[in-house]
VOMI-900294 format. One line per field, with one value per residue (C-alpha): residue number from 1; x, y, z; residue in one letter. Coordinates in Angstrom, 2 decimals, padded with zeros to 5 digits. Layout:
<nodes>
nr: [NUM_...]
x: [X_...]
y: [Y_...]
z: [Z_...]
rest: [A_...]
</nodes>
This chain:
<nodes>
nr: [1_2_3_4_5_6_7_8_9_10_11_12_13_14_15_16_17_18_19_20_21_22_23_24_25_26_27_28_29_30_31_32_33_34_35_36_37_38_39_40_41_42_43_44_45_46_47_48_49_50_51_52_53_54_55_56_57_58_59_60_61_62_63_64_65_66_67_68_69_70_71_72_73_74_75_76_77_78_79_80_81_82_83_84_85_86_87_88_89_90_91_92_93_94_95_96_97_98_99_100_101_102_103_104_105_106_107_108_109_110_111_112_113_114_115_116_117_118_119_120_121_122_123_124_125_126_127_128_129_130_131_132_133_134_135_136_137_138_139_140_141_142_143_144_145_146_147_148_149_150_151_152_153_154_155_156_157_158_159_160_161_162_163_164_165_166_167_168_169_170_171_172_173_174_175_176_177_178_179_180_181_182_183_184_185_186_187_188_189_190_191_192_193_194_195_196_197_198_199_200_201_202_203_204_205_206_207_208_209_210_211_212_213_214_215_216_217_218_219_220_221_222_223_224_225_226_227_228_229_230_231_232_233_234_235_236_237_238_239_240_241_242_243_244_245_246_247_248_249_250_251_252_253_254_255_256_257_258_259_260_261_262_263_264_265_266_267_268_269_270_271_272_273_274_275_276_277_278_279_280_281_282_283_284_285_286_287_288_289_290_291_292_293_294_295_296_297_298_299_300_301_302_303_304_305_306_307_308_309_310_311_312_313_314_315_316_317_318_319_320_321_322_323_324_325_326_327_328_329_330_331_332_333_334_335_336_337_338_339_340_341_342_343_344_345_346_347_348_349_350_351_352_353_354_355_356_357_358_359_360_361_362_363_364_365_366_367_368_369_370_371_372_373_374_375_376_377_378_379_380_381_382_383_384_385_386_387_388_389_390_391_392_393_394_395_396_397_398_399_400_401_402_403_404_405_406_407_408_409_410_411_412_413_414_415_416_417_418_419_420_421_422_423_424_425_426_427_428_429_430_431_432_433_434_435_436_437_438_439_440_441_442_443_444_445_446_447_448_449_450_451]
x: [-036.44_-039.66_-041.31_-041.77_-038.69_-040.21_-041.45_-045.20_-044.15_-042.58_-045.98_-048.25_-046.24_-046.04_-048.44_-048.58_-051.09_-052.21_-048.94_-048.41_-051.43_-049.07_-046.10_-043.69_-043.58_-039.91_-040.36_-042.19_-039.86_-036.83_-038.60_-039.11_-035.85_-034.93_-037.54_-038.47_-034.94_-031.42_-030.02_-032.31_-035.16_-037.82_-036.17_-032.83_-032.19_-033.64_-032.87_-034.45_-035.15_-037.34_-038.98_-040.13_-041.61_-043.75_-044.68_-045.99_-047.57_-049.51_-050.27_-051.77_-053.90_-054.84_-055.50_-058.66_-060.92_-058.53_-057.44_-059.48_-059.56_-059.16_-059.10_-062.01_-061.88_-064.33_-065.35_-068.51_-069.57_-068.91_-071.11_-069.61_-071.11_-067.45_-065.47_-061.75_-060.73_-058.01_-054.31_-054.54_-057.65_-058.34_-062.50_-064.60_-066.72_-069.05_-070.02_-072.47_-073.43_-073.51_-076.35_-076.18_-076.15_-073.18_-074.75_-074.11_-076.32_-075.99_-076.00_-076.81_-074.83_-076.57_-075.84_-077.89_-076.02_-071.99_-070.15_-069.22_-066.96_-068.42_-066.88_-067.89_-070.21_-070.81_-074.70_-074.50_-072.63_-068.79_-066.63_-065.65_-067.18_-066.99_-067.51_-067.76_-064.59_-063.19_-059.94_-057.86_-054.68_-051.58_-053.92_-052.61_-056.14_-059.14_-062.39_-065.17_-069.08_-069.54_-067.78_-066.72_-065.50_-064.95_-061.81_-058.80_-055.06_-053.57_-056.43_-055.89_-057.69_-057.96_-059.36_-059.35_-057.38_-054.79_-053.84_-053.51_-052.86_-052.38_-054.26_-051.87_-055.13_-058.27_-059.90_-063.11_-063.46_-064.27_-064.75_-061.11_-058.38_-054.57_-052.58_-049.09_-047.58_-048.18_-044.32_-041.99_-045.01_-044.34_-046.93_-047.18_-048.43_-049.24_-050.80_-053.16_-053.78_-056.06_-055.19_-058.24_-060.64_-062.40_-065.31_-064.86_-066.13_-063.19_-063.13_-061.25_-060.29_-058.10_-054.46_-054.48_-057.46_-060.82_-062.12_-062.67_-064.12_-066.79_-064.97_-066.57_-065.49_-065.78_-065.67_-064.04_-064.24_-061.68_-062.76_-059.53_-056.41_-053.15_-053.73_-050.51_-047.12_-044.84_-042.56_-045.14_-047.44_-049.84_-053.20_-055.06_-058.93_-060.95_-063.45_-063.29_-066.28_-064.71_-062.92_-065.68_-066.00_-061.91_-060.85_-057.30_-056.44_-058.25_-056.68_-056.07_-056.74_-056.84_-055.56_-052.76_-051.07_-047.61_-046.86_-044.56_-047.56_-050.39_-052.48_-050.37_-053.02_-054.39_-052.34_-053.82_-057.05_-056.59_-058.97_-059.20_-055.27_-055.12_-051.24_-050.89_-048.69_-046.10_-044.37_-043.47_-046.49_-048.46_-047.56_-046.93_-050.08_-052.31_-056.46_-058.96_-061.22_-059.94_-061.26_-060.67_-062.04_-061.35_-062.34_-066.03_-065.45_-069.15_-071.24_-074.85_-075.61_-073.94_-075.12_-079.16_-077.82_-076.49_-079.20_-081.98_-083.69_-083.60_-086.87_-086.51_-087.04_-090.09_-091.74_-093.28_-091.37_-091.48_-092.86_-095.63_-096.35_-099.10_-100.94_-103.78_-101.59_-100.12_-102.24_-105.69_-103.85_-103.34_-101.38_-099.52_-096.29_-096.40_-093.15_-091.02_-087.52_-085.88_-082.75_-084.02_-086.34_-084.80_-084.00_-080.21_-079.42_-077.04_-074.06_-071.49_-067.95_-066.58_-063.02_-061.39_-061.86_-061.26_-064.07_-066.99_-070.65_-073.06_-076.70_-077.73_-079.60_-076.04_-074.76_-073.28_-073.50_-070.59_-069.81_-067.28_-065.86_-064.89_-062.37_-059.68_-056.35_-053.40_-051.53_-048.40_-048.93_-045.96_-043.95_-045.57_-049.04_-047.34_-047.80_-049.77_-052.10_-050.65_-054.04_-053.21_-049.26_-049.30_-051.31_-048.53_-045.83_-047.82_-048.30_-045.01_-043.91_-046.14_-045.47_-041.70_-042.58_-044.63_-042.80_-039.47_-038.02_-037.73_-040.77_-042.03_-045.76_-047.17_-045.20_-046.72_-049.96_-049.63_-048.47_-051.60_-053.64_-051.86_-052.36_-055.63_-056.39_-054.28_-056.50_-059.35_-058.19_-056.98_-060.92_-062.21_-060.04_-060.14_-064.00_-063.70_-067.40_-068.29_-070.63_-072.11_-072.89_-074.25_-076.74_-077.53_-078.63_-081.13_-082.41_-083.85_-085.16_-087.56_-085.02_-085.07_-081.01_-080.21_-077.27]
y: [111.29_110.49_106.88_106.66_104.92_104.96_107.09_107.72_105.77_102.74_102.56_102.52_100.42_097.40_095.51_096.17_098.80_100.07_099.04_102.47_101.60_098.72_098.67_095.11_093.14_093.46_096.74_097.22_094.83_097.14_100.75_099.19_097.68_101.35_103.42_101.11_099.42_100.96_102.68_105.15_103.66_101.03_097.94_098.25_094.86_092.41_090.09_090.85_087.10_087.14_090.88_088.95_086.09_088.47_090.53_087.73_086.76_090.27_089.96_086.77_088.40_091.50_089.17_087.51_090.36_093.68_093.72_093.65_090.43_089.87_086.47_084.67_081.53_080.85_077.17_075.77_073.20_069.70_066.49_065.35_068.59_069.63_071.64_071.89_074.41_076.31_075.83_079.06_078.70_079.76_080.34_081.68_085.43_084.19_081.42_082.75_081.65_083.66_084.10_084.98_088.75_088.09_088.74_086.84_085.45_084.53_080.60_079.63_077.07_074.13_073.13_070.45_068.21_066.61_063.46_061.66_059.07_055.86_052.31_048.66_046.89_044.02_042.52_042.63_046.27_044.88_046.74_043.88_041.48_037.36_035.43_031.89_030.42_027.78_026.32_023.84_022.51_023.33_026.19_029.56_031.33_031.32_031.25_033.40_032.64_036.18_038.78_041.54_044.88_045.84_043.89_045.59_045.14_045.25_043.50_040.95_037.83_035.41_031.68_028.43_026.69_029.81_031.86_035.44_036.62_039.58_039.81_040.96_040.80_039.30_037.62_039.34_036.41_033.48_035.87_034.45_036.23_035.64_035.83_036.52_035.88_038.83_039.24_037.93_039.13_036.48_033.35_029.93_027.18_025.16_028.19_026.37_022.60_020.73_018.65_018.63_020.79_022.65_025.42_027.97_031.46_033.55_037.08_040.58_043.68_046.26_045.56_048.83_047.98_047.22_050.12_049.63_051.99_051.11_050.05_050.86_048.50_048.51_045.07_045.36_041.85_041.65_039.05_038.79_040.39_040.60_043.56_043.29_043.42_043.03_045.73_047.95_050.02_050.30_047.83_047.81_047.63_045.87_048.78_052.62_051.75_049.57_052.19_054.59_054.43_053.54_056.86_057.92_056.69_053.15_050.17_047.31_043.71_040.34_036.62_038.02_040.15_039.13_040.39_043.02_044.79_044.11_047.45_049.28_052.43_054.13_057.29_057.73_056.73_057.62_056.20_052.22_052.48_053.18_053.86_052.22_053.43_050.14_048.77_045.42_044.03_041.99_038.84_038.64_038.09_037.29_038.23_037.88_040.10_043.09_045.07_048.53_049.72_052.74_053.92_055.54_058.72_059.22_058.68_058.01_061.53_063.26_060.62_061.85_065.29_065.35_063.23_065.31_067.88_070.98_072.09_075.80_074.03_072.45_075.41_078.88_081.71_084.03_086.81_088.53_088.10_085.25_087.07_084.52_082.51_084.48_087.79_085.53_082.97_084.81_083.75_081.28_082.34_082.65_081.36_081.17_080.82_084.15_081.62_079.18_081.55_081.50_079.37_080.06_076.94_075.75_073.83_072.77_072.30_069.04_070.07_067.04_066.41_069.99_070.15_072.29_070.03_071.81_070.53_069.46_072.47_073.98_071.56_073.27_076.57_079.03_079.25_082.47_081.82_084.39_083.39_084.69_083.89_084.64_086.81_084.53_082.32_083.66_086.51_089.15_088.72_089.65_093.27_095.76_098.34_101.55_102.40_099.16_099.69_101.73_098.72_096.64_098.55_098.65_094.52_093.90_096.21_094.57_091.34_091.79_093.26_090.71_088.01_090.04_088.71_091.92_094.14_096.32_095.40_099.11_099.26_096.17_097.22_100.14_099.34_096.47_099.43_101.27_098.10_097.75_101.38_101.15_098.14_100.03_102.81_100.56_099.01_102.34_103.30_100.29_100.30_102.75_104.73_107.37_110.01_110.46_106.69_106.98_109.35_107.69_104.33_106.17_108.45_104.89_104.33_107.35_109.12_113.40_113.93_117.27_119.06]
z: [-010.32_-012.32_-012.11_-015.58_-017.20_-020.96_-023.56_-024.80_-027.93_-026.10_-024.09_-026.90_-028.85_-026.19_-024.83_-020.68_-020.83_-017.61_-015.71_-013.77_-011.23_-009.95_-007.76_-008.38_-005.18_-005.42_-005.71_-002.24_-001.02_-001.48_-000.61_002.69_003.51_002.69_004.71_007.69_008.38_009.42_012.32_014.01_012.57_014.92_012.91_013.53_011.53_009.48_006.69_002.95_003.18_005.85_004.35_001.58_003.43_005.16_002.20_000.03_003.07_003.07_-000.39_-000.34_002.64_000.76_-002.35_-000.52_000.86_-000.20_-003.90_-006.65_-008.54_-011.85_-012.71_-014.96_-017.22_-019.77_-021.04_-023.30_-020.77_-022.21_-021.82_-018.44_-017.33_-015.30_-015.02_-014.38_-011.39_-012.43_-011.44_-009.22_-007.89_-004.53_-003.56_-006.68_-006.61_-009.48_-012.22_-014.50_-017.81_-021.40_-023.50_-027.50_-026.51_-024.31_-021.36_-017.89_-016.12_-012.90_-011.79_-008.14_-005.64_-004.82_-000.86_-000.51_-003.32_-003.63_-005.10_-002.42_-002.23_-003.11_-002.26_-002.95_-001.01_-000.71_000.31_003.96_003.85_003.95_001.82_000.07_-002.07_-002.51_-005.48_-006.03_-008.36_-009.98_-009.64_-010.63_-010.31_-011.75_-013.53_-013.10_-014.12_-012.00_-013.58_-012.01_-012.20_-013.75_-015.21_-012.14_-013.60_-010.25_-009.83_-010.62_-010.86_-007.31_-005.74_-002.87_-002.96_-000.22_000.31_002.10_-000.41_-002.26_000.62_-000.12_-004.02_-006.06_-009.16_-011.99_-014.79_-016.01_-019.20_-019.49_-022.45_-020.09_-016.44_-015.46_-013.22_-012.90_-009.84_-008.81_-005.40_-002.82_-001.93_-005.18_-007.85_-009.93_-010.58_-009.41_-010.87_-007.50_-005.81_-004.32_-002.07_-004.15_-006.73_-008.59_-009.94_-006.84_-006.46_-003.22_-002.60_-002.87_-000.96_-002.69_-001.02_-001.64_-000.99_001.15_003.13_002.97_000.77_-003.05_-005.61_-008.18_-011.48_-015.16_-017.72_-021.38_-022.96_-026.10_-028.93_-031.27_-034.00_-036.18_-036.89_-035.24_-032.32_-030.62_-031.29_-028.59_-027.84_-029.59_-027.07_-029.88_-029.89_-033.29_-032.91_-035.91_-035.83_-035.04_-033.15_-031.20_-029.33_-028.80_-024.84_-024.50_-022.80_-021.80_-017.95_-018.40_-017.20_-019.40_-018.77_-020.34_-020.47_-023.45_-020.87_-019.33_-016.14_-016.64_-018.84_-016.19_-015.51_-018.53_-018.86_-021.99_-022.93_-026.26_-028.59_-032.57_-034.66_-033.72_-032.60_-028.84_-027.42_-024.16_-021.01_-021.28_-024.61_-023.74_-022.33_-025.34_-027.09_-030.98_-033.26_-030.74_-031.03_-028.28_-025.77_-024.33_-021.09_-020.58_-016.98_-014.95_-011.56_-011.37_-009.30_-009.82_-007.04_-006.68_-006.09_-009.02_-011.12_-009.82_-009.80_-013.63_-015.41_-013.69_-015.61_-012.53_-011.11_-012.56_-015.80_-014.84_-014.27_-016.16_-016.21_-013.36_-015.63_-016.09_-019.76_-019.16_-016.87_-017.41_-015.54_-012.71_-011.08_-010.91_-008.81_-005.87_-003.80_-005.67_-005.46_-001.61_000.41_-003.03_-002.22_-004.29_-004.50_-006.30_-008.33_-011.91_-014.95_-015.44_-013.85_-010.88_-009.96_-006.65_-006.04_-005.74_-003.91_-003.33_-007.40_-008.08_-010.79_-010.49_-010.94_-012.98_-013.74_-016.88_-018.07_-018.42_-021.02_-024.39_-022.89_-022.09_-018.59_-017.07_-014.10_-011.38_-008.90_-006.52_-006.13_-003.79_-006.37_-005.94_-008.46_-011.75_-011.28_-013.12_-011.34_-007.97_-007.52_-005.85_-007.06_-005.60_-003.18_-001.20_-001.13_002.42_003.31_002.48_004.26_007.46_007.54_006.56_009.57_012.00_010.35_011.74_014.82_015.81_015.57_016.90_020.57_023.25_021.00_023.10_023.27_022.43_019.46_018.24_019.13_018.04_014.08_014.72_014.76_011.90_009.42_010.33_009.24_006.13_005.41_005.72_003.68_000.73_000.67_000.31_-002.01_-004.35_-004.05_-006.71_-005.68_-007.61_-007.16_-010.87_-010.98_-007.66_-008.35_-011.31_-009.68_-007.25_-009.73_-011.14_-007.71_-007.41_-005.16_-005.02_-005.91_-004.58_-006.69]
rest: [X_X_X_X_X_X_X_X_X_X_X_X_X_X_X_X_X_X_X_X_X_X_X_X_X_X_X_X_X_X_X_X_X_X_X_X_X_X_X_X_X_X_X_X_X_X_X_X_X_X_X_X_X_X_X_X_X_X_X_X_X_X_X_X_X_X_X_X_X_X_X_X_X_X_X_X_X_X_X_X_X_X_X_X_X_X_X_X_X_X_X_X_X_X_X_X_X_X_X_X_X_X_X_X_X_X_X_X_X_X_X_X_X_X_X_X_X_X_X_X_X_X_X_X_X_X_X_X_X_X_X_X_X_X_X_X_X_X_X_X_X_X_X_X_X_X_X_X_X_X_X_X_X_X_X_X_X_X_X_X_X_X_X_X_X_X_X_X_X_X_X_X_X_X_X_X_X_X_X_X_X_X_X_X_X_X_X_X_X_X_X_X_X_X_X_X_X_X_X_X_X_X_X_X_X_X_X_X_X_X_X_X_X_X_X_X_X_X_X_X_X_X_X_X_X_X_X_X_X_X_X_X_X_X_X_X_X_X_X_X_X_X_X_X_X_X_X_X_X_X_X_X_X_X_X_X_X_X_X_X_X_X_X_X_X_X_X_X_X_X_X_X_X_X_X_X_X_X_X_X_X_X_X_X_X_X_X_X_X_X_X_X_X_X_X_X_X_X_X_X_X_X_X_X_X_X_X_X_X_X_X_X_X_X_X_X_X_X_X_X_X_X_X_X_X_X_X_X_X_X_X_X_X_X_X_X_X_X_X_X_X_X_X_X_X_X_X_X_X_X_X_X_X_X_X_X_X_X_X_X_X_X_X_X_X_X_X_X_X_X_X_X_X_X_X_X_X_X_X_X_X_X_X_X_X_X_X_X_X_X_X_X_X_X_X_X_X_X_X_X_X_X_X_X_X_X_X_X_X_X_X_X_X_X_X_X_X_X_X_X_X_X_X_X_X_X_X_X_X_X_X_X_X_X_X_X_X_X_X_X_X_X_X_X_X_X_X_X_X_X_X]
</nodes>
């Protein structure tokens, strides 16, 4: 019985073109639960479940350094100069850029480069930081000597005379905080001992430990007009401009913020409207300052990184079209680094973001990337082209083997052996080498082609 299950016209007139080089995983799955297991055969028994572990356990091996892959995404690199990795990324083959002809051209990985993670410190090194307050009694806020972006909802602040608080928000307005009780979350007017108006230095650290990351904050006036209403999770700007740097994840805080709507997060910016994570957080008709912050995940380094033009853009061209410039210096180009010798630009992986760092020579331009994955990721991506499907048989048979009680050892080593030379077969195979195109290449290279 045939393969093909369809007719010429049912090919043409659909839309998986090219299908016959693949074999389903489910397919495999089945042809060897009928070849390799059954009485009289070396597995006697085993279940399909454990079949398929092991064969989408050989495909995700064959998918790394076996199978060809095919997967690419293509983005015009924005301003922040990143790039999402995508949702079945694995390791990447290639990230090259497009010119106007369409043509790719390669960019390099920088080694020497990251964004690491970057906490708080204080002067002497502490990751923590103290400022000097105000307090006073019967006074839920605390009034700061400056305004501290930095400090965020969550945040644990001790001192001689309060204890240990939570803050719950701030009033960027006058630099004051508000504080809740660590256990109950709820405020007290008597949080602290004196019964006057005091100044201490106040220290504030993580509730989770010590570490803190660098906040950004964007101080936002509003003048006039009623900007909340409560039960409403929309805030009305005066301006359009007001809300140019508010960006979706920030963190709201400000004296007109109860409780219950402390750290309610941006999920939306239209215009001067921005749509906020809780509804029931903002008093009725109320005006004042408003700050939005959010956690810098830039560090140091990518900040240098980004905002530096790249030394391949400092420099001539490595042609030869000035030679003015070049041939009469001889000798200049001595002990240049064939890596680093090109203007397309270059870029790093930053995998505990999952964004891919380019430098800023790359902004506005069309990036392809070239990555691998494990094949597993939907259903109809998890097959195998038919040069690698004796490959698959073999590791699924070893696969069982191997991890079979009372094998005897020569039969496992000898189907080791047998999946190691289907391997190799299925590389050769899928390298797809052909003689004419061979030839070709080394007729360019001054080479005497014998036919």
């Amino acid at each position: 019985m045939g393969l093909i299950n369809q007719t010429p016209q049912n090919y043409y007139d659909g839309n998986d073109f090219g299908n016959y080089q693949f074999s389903s995983l489910n397919s495999i799955v089945n042809q060897f639960m009928i070849a390799y297991v059954g009485e009289d055969k070396l597995i006697s028994k085993v279940k399909r479940v454990d079949v398929s572990f092991h064969a989408k356990r050989a495909l995700q091996e064959l998918s790394f350094d076996t199978l060809k892959s095919f997967k690419a995404q293509e983005i015009v690199v924005p301003a922040t100069l990143q790039m999402i990795l995508p949702q079945d990324y694995v390791n990447y083959t290639k990230i090259s850029s497009v010119d106007d002809a369409g043509v790719k051209h390669l960019l390099y990985p920088v080694s020497k480069t990251s964004n690491p993670f970057s906490p708080y410190q204080n002067d002497d090194g502490d990751f923590q930081f103290t400022v000097s307050a105000t307090l006073t009694a019967g006074n839920l806020e605390i009034i700061l000597d400056d305004f501290y972006p930095e400090i965020q909802i969550g945040d644990l602040v001790t001192g001689p005379s309060i204890g240990s608080w939570v803050v719950t928000s701030n009033n960027p307005s006058n630099n004051g905080i508000f504080l809740a009780d660590t256990l109950t979350g709820y405020p007290n007017v008597n949080f602290f001992t004196a019964t006057n108006t005091i100044t201490e230095t106040l220290t504030i650290k993580r509730d989770d430990g010590n570490i803190k990351y660098k906040r950004i904050s964007v101080l936002t006036p509003v003048q006039s007009g009623t900007i909340f209403t409560q039960g409403s999770p929309i805030i009305t700007l005066d301006n359009v401009s007001d809300a140019n740097d508010i960006e979706i994840g920030m963190t709201l805080d400000g004296d007109l913020i109860n409780i219950m709507g402390a750290g309610s997060t941006v999920i939306g910016v239209n215009g001067k409207h921005v749509t906020m994570s809780s509804n029931a957080a903002f008093t009725t008709g109320a005006t004042n300052a408003l700050s939005f912050s959010k956690i810098n995940e830039d560090s140091t380094t990518w900040s240098n990184y980004k905002s530096t033009i790249p030394s391949e853009n400092n420099i001539n061209d490595y042609q030869d079209y000035q030679n003015d410039i070049y041939w009469p210096n001889e000798g200049r180009r001595y002990g240049l680094d064939p890596q680093h010798a090109q203007v397309n630009g270059s870029f790093y992986i930053d995998n505990i973001s999952g964004k891919i760092h380019f430098s800023s020579n790359i902004s506005g331009k069309t990036v392809i990337l070239d990555y691998i994955s494990d094949s597993l990721g939907t259903d109809e991506e998890m097959q195998v082209h038919k040069f690698a499907e004796e490959a698959m048989y073999k590791c699924i048979a070893y696969a069982v083997l191997s991890t079979r009680a009372n094998t005897p050892e020569y039969v496992v080593r000898r189907f080791k052996k047998e999946r190691f030379a289907a391997i190799r077969s299925a590389k050769l195979r899928l390298s797809n080498i052909k003689l004419e195109e061979i030839t070709q290449i080394l007729r360019g290279k001054s080479k005497q082609i014998k036919h």
